[in-house]
N, C-alpha and C positions, 0 to 999 in steps of 0.2 A: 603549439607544441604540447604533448601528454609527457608528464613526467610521471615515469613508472619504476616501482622499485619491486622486485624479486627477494623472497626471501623463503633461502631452504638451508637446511643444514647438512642436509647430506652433499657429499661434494659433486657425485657423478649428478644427481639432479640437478642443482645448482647452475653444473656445468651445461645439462643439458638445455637448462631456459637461456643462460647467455648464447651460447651457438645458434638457437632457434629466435631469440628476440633483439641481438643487441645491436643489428644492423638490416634487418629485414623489412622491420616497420616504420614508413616515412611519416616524421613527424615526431615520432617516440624518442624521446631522450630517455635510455635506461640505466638504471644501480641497482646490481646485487650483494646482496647480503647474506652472512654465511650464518647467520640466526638470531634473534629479539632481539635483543641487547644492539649491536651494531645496526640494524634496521631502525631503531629507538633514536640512535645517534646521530642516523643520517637525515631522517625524516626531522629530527631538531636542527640540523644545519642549512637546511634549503629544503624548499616546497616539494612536496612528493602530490601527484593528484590520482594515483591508485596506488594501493601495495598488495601485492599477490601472494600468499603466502601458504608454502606448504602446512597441512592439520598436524601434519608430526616434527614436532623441533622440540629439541633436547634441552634442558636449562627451564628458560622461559615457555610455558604451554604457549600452543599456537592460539586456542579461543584467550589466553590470559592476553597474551603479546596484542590480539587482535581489539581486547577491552581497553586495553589502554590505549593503541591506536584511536580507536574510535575518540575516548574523552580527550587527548590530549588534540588531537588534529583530524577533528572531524570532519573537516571538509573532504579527506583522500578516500575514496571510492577503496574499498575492501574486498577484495573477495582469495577463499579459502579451496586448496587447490587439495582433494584427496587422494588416497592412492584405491583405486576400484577395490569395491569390498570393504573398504574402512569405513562400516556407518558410526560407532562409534565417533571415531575422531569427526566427521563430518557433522554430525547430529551437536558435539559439544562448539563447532564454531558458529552455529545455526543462530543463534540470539548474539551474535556481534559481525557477521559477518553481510555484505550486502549481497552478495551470491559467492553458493557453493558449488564449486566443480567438479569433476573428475578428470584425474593427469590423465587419464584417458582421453580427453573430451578434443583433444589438438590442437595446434595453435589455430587454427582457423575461428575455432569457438570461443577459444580464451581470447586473442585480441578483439574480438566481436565486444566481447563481454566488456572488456574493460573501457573500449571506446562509450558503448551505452551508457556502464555505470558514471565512468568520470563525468558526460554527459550530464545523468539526470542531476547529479549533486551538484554543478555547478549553478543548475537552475537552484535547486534547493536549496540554498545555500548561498543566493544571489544577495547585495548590498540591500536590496529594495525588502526581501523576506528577512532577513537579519531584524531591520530595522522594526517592521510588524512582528517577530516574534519578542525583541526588547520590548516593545511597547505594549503587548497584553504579558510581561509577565513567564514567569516557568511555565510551559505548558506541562499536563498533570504525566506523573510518573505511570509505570506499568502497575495494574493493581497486585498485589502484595503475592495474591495466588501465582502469575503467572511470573514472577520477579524470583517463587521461589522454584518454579520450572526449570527457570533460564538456570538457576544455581544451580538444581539438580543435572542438568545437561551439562554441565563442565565435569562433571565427575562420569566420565567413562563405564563404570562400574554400575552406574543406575537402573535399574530396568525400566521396561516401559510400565510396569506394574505399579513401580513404586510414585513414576510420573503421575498414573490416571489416580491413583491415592491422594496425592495432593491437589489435584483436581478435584476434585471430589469433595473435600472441604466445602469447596464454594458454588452452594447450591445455588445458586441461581445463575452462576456461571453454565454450570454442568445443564439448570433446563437451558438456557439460552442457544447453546452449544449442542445440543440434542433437537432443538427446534431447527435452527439450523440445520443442519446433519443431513430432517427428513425432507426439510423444503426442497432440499438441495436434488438428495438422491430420490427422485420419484420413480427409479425403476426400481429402486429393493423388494424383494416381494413381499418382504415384510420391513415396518420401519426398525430404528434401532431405538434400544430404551436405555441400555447401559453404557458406560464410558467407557468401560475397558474395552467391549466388542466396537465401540465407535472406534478408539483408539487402533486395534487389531485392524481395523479393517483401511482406515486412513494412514494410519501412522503418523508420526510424533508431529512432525513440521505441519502435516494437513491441519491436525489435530489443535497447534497452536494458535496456527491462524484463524481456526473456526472461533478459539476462544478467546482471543483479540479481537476480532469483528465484535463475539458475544460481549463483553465488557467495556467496551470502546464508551457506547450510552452509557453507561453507568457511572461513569466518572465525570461526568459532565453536565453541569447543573446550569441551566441558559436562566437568565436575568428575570428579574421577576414580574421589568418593565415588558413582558412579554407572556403572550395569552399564558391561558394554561393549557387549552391540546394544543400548544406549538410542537413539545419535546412528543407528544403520542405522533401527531401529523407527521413531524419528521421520522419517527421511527418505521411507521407504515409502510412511508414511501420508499425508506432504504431495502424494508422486506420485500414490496413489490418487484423493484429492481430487481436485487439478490436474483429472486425465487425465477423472475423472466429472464436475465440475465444466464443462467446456470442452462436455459432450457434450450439458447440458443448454439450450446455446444454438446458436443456427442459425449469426449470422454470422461470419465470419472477425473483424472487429475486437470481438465478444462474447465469443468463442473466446477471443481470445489475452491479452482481459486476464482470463475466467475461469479461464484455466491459472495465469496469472501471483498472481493472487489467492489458488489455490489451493497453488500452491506455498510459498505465501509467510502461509499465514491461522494459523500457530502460532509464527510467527516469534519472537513474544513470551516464549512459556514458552522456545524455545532462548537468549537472552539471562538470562534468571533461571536455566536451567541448568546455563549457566557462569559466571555473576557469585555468585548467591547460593542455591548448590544447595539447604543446607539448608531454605531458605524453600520448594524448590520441593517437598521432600519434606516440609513441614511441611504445605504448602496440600495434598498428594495424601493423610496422612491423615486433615483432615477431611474431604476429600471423602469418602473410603470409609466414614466416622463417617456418614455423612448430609447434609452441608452443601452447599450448592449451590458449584458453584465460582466465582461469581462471588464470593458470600459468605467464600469460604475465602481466596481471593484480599484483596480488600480488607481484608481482614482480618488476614493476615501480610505483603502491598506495600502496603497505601493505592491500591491502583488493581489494574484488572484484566491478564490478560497480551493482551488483545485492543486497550487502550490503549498499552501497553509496544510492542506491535509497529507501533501505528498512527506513534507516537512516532519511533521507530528510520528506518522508511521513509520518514517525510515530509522525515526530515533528510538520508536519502539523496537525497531530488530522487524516487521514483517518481510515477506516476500519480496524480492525485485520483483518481480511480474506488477504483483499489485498495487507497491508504489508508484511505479512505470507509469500504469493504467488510470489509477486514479488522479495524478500528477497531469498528464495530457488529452484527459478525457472528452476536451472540447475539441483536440489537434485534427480537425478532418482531414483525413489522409488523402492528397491530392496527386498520388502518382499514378503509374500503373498498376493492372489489378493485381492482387497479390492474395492470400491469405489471411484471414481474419487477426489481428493480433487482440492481449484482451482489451487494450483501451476504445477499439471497435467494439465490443461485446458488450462493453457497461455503457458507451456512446449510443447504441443501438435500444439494449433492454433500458435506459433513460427515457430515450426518444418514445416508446411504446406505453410506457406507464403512462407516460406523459396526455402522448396526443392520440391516443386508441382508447385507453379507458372511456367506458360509457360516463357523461354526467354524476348518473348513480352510484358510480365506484370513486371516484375524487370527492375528497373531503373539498369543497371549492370556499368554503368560509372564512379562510384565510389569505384569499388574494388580494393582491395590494389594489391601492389605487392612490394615484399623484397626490400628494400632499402630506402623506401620512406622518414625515418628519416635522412638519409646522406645525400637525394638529396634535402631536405629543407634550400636554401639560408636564411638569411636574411630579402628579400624581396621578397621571394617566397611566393605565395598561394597554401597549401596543398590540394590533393586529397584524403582524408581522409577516408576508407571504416564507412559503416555506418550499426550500428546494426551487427559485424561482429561477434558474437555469433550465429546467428542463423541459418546460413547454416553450422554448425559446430556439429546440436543438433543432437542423437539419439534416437531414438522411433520409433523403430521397431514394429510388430506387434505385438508379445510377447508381451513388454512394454507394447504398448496401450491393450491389452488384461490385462493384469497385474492388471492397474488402471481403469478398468472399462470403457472406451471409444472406442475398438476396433469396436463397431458394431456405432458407433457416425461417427468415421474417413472413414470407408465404404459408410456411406450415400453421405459422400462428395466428397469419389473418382467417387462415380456415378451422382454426379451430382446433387445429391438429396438435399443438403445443395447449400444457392447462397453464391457466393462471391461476 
């Protein structure tokens, strides 16, 4: 059973999600709400596992209603419902909300959506990841730049001018974010070099997530019990991805959240490798014993590092898409063929970095080998393999036939895609 709760202020809307939701969808038990406050109330009396909530409500703002939502009862799937044409109000739920819709989009979309979102957060959100996120600790805050983003996007009035200003600030965000940008777009005929034009040409939400991917390393300082190109070797391999990742979809808005996916799809082992290094040298030598990493993982965290990272981003406010994707990135999709989704696409651009690159191109200096947790003195510095999931992946032809990218993955054995 989904318990779902509605909330709008205006009455005939209101009226129109009960007529449309409150006996149509098996399994849904629903409550509406006639704006914050009362939504506040109900969601404190018994469990809500989404709350839907129109971007315009009078009283309490819908992104404030949705802030606090988040901190008080985090576990309920969010998503913010606008009326077509309102980016303003859409753009200010954008950093609390877990998808943004349009009352356009039909129930067809909207109960899609909320089935997914409840979904992903119950994994995320599972006893087993709780437990792993108590045990390393607060995981780190959004850095300060993009913390005063999210601020500026609750204010309606903001322009995107004033946005790429504060961006701006943080130079190294801005190259990071610009590096990004051109990996990504390799048809521009010319690269970009400014933020505002990056900005003009992605807009705000692209624009975030580019800068979330870009900062993401930066806040994260992996143990010292471990090499020193561990954090280079892993940054590398997130760009290889990224950059393959991006090339194996056509459009711009496919593009830029396959970079951002990709940059971001090991997110999880870099938090365990600065919170609880040993674990992470524990899980890399079963792997190299034999044990699958999923196995080796659950095994020394109670959950995987594919949940860990899903975890970390969804509280930063990213994309549903890309927590989607980076959360189920192992999930081989065993139905009928269908269409590529992105957790395919970072599955995929993994699998190639991985088992295509020449010798020449992998850093191979840091692959494990059995033992490596015994032979850790004290004062020993660990050799710690890095990204050891992904020469482990499968994606056969079949497979990439399956999800839609087998004639994508061709272009690029011939050469036809750059790396």
């Amino acid at each position: 059973m989904v318990s779902v709760l509605f909330v709008d202020d205006n009455i005939m809307g209101l009226r129109a999600l009960r007529e449309t939701f409150s006996s149509c969808n098996d399994g849904w038990e629903t409550a509406f709400a006639p704006g914050a406050e009362v939504a506040l109330q109900i969601m404190a009396e018994r469990p809500v596992d989404a709350v839907v909530a129109s971007t315009r409500l009078s009283g309490v703002s819908a992104s404030n209603f949705l802030r606090m939502a988040k901190a008080q009862f985090p576990k309920a799937a969010r998503i913010a419902l606008s009326n077509p044409g309102d980016r303003g109000a859409m753009l200010s739920a954008l950093p609390v909300a877990n998808q943004c819709l349009s009352k356009a989009c039909g129930p067809i979309a909207l109960a899609s959506a909320v089935e997914h979102t409840t979904k992903l957060q119950r994994r995320l959100f599972s006893d087993e990841t709780q437990r792993m996120v108590a045990e390393v600790g607060s995981l780190p805050s959004l850095p300060a730049t993009l913390t005063a983003v999210d601020n500026a996007l609750s204010d309606e009035d903001c322009s995107l001018g004033q946005i790429a200003d504060i961006m701006s600030g943080d130079v190294s965000m801005v190259a990071k974010v610009l590096q990004l940008v051109n990996s990504s777009f390799f048809g521009l005929r010319a690269e970009i070099h400014d933020l505002r034009h990056a900005l003009a040409y992605l807009g705000i939400e692209t624009l975030r997530d580019f800068a979330m991917a870009g900062a993401a390393a930066r806040v994260f300082r992996p143990s010292e019990i471990l090499t020193d190109g561990w954090l280079a070797t892993f940054n590398a391999h997130a760009v290889a991805v990224a950059d393959v990742a991006s090339q194996l979809v056509r459009t711009s808005v496919a593009q830029c959240e396959a970079s951002v996916a990709g940059t971001l799809h090991d997110i999880g082992e870099l938090v365990v490798a600065e919170r609880v290094p040993a674990k992470l040298l524990a899980v890399a030598d079963d792997v190299a014993a034999g044990s699958s990493p999923d196995d080796a993982e659950i095994h020394h965290l109670g959950t995987t590092y594919p949940v860990i990272g899903g975890y970390l981003l969804s509280q930063w406010g990213i994309g549903y898409n890309v927590v989607e994707a980076i959360t189920c990135q192992r999930e081989a999709w065993a139905g009928p063929a269908r269409g590529p989704a992105l957790g395919d696409v970072v599955r995929l651009a993994d699998y190639l970095v991985a088992n295509r690159l020449t010798a020449a191109e992998q850093d191979v200096s840091l692959l494990s080998q059995p033992g490596v947790v015994n032979q850790l003195g004290a004062n020993d510095r660990a050799s710690a393999p890095v990204c050891q999931a992904s020469g482990l992946i499968e994606a056969d032809e079949e497979y990439q036939e399956r999800v839609g990218l087998l004639g994508a993955v061709r272009l690029y054995d011939q050469g036809c895609l750059r790396l």
